[in-house]
C-alpha positions in Angstrom: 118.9 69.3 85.5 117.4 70.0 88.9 113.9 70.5 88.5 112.4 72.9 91.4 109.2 71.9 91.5 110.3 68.5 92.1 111.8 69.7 95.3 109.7 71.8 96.7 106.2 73.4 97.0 107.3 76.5 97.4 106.4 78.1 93.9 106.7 82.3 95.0 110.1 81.7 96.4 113.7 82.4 95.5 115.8 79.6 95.4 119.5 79.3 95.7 120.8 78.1 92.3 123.2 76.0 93.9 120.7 74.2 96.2 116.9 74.6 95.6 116.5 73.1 98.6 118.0 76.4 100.5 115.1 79.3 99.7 113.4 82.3 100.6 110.5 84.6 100.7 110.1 88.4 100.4 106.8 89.4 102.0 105.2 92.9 102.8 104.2 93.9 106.1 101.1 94.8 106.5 101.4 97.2 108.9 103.9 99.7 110.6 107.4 98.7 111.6 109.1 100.6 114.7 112.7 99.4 115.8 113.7 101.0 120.0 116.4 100.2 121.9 115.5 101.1 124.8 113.2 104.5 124.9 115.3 105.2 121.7 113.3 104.9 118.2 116.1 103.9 115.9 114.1 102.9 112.6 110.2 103.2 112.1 108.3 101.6 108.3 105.2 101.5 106.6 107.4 99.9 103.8 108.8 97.0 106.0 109.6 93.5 104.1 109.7 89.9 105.8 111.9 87.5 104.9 111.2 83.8 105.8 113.8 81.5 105.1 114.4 77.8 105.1 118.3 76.3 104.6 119.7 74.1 106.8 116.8 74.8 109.2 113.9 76.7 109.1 114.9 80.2 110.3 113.2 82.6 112.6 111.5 85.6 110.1 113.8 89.0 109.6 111.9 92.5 109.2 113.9 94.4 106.6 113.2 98.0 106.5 114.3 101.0 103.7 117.4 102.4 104.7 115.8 105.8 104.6 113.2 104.9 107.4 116.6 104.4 109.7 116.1 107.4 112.2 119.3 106.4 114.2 122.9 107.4 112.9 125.0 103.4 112.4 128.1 103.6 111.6 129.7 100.4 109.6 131.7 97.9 111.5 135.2 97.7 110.1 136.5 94.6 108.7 133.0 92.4 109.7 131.2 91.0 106.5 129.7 87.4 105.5 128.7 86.2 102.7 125.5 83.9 102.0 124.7 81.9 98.9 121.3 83.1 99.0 121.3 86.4 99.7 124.8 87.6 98.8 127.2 89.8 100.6 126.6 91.5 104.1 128.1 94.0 106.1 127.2 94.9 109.5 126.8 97.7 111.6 126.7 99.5 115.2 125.7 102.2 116.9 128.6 103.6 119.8 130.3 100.0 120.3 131.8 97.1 118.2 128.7 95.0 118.7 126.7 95.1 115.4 123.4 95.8 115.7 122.1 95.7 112.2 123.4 94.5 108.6 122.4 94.5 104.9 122.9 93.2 101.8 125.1 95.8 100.2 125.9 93.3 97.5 122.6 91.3 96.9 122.9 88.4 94.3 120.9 88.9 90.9 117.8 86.6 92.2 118.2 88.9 95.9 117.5 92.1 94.8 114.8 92.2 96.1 117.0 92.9 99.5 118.8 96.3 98.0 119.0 99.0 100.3 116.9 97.3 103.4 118.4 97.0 106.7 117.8 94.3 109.6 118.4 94.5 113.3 119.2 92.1 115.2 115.9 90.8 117.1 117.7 90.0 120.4 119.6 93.4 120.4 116.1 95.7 119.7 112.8 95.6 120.3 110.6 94.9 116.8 107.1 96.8 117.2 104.7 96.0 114.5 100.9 97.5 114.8 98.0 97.7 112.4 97.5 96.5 109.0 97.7 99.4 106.4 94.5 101.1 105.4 93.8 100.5 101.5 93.9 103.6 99.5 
């Protein structure tokens, strides 16, 4: 048996049961989230999550946001999903056009809940605004 302490010093992370070595982190943003394109507000968080991820590299950090803070109306792209041994099944979506502009985890894995009804967008698609830390209270 694997032990995951032997592998990592990552203690607060989620691990991939397959390979410990492949992990993540769920972190709160401290601050408001908005998502433009353009002029065009299309998502805006107080409630916004950060996932920092290391597999087979060490991956750039995705903002996740509610799917009720998502102002803009996506429509699902048809026939376009992946799946990830981490985080579990995806599927993609767009706003007028087949280019996807966001995705979620419609079918986390057990240890990914933590991912349940939060949406992504792409960073090189929109433009990620975060401002201010949260007041306490």
């Amino acid at each position: 048996m694997i032990n995951i302490e032997d592998l990592t010093l990552v203690r607060q992370g989620i691990h991939n049961p397959g390979e410990p070595r492949h992990y993540m982190r769920l972190k709160p943003v401290n601050g408001h989230v908005r998502i433009r394109l353009g002029q065009t507000v299309l998502a805006e968080s107080d409630a916004a999550i950060r996932l920092l991820e290391v597999g087979r590299d060490l991956y750039d950090p995705v903002v996740y946001l509610p799917r009720a803070d998502v102002l803009a109306t996506l429509t699902p792209v048809a026939g376009k999903s992946s799946h990830c041994p981490l985080k579990g099944d995806a599927c993609y979506y767009t706003l007028d056009d087949d280019d996807p502009i966001a995705w979620r985890y419609d079918r986390p894995l057990p240890h990914a809940e933590g991912l349940r009804d939060l949406i992504a967008f792409y960073p090189d698609r929109v433009t990620v605004e975060e401002s201010g830390a949260l007041a306490a209270g």
